[in-house]
C-alpha positions in Angstrom: 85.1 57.3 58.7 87.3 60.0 57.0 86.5 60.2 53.6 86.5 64.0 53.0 83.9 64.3 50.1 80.6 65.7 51.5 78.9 63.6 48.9 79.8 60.6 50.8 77.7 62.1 53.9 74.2 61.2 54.5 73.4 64.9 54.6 69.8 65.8 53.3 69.8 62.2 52.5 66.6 59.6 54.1 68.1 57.8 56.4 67.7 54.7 57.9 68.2 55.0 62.1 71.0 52.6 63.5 70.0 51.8 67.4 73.2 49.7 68.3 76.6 51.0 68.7 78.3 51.9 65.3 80.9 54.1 65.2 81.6 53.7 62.0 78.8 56.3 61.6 80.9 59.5 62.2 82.4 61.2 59.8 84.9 63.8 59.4 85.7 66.6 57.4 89.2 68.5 57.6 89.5 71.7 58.7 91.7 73.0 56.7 90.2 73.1 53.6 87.7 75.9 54.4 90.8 77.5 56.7 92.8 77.5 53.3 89.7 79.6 51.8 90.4 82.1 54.2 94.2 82.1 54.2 94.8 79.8 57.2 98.3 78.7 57.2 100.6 77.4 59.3 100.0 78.6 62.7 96.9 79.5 63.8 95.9 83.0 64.6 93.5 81.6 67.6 92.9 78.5 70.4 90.0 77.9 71.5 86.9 74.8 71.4 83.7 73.8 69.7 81.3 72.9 72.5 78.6 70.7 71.6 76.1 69.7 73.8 73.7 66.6 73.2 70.3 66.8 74.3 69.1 63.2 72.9 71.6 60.6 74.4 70.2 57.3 75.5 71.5 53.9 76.0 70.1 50.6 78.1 71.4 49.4 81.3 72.4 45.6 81.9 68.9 44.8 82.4 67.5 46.5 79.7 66.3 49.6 81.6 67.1 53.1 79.2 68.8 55.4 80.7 69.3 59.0 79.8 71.7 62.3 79.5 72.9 65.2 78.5 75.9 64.9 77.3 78.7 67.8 76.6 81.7 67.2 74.1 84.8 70.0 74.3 86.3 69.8 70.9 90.0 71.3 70.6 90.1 74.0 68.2 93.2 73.1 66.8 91.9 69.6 66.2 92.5 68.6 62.0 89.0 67.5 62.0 85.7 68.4 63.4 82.6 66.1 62.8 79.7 65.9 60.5 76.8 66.8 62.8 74.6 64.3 61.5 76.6 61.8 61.5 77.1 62.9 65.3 73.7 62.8 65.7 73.0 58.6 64.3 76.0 57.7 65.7 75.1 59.1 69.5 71.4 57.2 68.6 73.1 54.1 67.6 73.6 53.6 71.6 69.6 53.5 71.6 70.0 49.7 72.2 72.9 49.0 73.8 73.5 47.6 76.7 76.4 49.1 78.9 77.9 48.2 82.5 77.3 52.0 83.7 77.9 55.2 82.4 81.1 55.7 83.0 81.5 53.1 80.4 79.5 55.0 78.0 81.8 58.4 78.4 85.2 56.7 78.0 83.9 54.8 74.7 82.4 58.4 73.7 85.5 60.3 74.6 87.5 57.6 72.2 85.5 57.4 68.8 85.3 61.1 68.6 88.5 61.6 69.8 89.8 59.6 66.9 87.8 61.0 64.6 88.7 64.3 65.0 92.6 63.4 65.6 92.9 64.9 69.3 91.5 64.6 72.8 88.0 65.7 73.6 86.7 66.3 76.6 83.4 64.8 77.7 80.9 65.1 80.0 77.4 63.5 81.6 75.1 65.8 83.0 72.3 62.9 84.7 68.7 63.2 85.4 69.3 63.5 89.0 71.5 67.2 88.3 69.3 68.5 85.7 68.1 70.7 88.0 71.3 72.3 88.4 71.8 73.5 84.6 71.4 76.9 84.1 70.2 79.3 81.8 71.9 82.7 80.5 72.4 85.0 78.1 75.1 86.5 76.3 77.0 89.5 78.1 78.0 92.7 76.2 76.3 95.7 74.5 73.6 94.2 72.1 74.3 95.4 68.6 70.9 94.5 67.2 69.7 98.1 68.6 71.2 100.0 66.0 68.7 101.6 63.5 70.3 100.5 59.9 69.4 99.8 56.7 71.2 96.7 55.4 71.6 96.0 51.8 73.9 93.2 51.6 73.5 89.1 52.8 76.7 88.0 52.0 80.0 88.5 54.5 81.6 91.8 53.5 84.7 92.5 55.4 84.7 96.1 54.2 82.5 97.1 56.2 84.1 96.4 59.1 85.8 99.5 59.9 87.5 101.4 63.2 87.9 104.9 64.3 91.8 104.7 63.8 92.4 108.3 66.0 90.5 106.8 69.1 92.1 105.8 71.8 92.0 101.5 72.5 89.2 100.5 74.0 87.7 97.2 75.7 84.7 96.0 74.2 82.1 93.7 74.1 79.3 93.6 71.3 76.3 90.8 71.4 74.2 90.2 68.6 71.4 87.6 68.4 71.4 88.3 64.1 73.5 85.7 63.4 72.2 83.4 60.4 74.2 81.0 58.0 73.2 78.3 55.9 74.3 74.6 56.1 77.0 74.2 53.7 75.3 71.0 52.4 71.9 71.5 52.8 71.3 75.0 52.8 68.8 74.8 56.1 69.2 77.6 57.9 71.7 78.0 61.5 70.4 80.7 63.4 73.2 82.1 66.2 73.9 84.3 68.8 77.2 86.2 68.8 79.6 87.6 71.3 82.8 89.2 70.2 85.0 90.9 72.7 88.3 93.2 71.8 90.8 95.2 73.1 92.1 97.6 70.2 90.5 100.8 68.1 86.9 100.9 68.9 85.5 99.1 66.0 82.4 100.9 64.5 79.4 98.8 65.5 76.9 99.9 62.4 79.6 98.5 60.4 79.8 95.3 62.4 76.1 94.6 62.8 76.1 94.9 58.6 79.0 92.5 58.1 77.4 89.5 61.0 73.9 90.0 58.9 75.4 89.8 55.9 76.1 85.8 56.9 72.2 85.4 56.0 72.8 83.8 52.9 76.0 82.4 53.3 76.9 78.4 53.2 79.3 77.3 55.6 79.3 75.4 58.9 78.8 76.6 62.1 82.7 76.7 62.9 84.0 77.6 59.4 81.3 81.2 60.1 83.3 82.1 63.6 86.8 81.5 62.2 86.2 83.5 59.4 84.3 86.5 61.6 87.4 86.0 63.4 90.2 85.9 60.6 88.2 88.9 59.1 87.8 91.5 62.4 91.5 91.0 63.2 92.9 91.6 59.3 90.5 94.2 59.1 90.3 96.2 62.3 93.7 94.8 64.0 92.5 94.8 67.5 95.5 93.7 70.2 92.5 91.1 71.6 89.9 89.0 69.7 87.4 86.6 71.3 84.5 85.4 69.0 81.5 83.0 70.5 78.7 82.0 68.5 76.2 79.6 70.3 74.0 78.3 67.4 70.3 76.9 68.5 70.1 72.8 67.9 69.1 70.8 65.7 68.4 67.0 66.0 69.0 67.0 69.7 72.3 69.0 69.8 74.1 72.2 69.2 77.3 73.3 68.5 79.0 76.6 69.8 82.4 77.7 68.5 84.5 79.7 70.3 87.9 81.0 68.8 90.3 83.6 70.8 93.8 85.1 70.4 93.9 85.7 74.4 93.5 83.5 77.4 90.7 84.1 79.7 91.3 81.6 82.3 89.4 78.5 80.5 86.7 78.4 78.2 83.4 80.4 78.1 80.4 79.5 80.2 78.5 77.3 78.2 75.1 78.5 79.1 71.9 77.6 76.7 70.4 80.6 75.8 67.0 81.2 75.5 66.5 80.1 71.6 68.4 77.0 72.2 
């Protein structure tokens, strides 16, 4: 499905769960009309992925026996579309039933819907009961912002307050905060995120910063429309030669989705390590 009006989503609508294979379920929504709020044209200022990991995947053997996963979708950033995360979520339960040769069947039928709906390749990948074991946990590296002593006045994005100390000498800097908080566009239930953004540029001061990635609290917008405009905003704003910004948001209904946008290659994406609140 493609039909761009969020009205036509079964957001914060009851729904009725599908448990055989529908693809028809997914539904996307364009990118570029929140990157046009922000003054996204033409080439982007960034690459990078959305990584969304499923918790809840589940689908029956030829005998009937349910298997399990986790499954891992890599989502190019320059994709046109990204998809509506519930419709993610009843179209990945509308396997509930079905009956598949193996599960290397399931990942190639995965990689193509969502690959078409989102108009480019995706990656995908099955973590299986037998390697849970292996995943790990981790947190966020950098200097954690969330130390500062502040008083904060504002809940709505404020680039003005992001400011640098123009005379300093470039610096290379990482900043963490686990502050993060947006509301759904749709729904207005909350998204609650941690944040890493690392630079290369004027040290950018970090009072400043803290203020601005609080002052998402009230603000509507999905989970990648918040880092591309944290992203948009520090480099207009601060002009640093390097941006990275990763925001790994806590789940809801079985997965999660962590955006990661960056003007600089670091050798392939970030680890995509569940942190403690997801």
């Amino acid at each position: 499905m493609t039909d761009t009006s969020l009205t036509d989503t079964l957001l914060g609508k009851p729904t009725c769960y599908q448990v055989d294979y529908d693809p028809s379920l997914l539904f996307a929504i364009p990118r570029q009309i929140k990157r046009d709020e922000i003054g996204l044209v033409g080439d982007l200022p960034f690459m990078g992925a959305d990584i969304w990991n499923a918790y809840e995947l589940s689908w029956l053997n030829l005998r009937g026996k349910p298997q399990v996963a986790i499954a891992t979708f890599i989502v190019p950033a320059d994709s046109p579309n990204i998809v509506e995360s519930k419709s993610f979520k009843l179209y990945l339960n509308s396997y509930n039933q079905t009956r598949l040769v193996s599960h290397e069947v399931l990942v190639a039928q995965l990689r193509t819907d969502i690959s078409a709906v989102v108009g480019a390749p995706v990656q995908v990948r099955l973590t299986l009961p037998e390697d849970f074991a292996q995943l790990a946990m981790g947190e966020l590296a950098g200097e954690l912002l969330d130390r500062l002593d502040i008083d904060v006045e504002s809940y709505t994005p404020n680039p003005d307050l992001l400011r640098v100390q123009a005379e300093a000498e470039t610096v290379e800097q990482t900043y963490v905060s686990h502050l993060l908080k947006s509301n759904c566009l749709v729904t207005g239930q909350p998204d609650w995120a941690t944040v890493q953004i690392q630079y290369v540029g004027a040290p950018i001061e970090p009072a400043g910063l803290l203020r601005y990635l609080i002052g998402f609290r009230n603000h509507n917008e999905f989970h990648e429309q918040c880092v591309e405009r944290i992203f948009v905003d520090i480099m207009r704003n601060c002009h640093p030669l390097k941006l990275s910004v990763y925001a790994r948001y806590t789940r809801r209904g079985g997965l999660d989705i962590n955006p990661w946008r960056t003007n600089f290659s670091v050798g392939g994406l970030p680890p995509n390590l569940r942190h403690a609140r997801q």
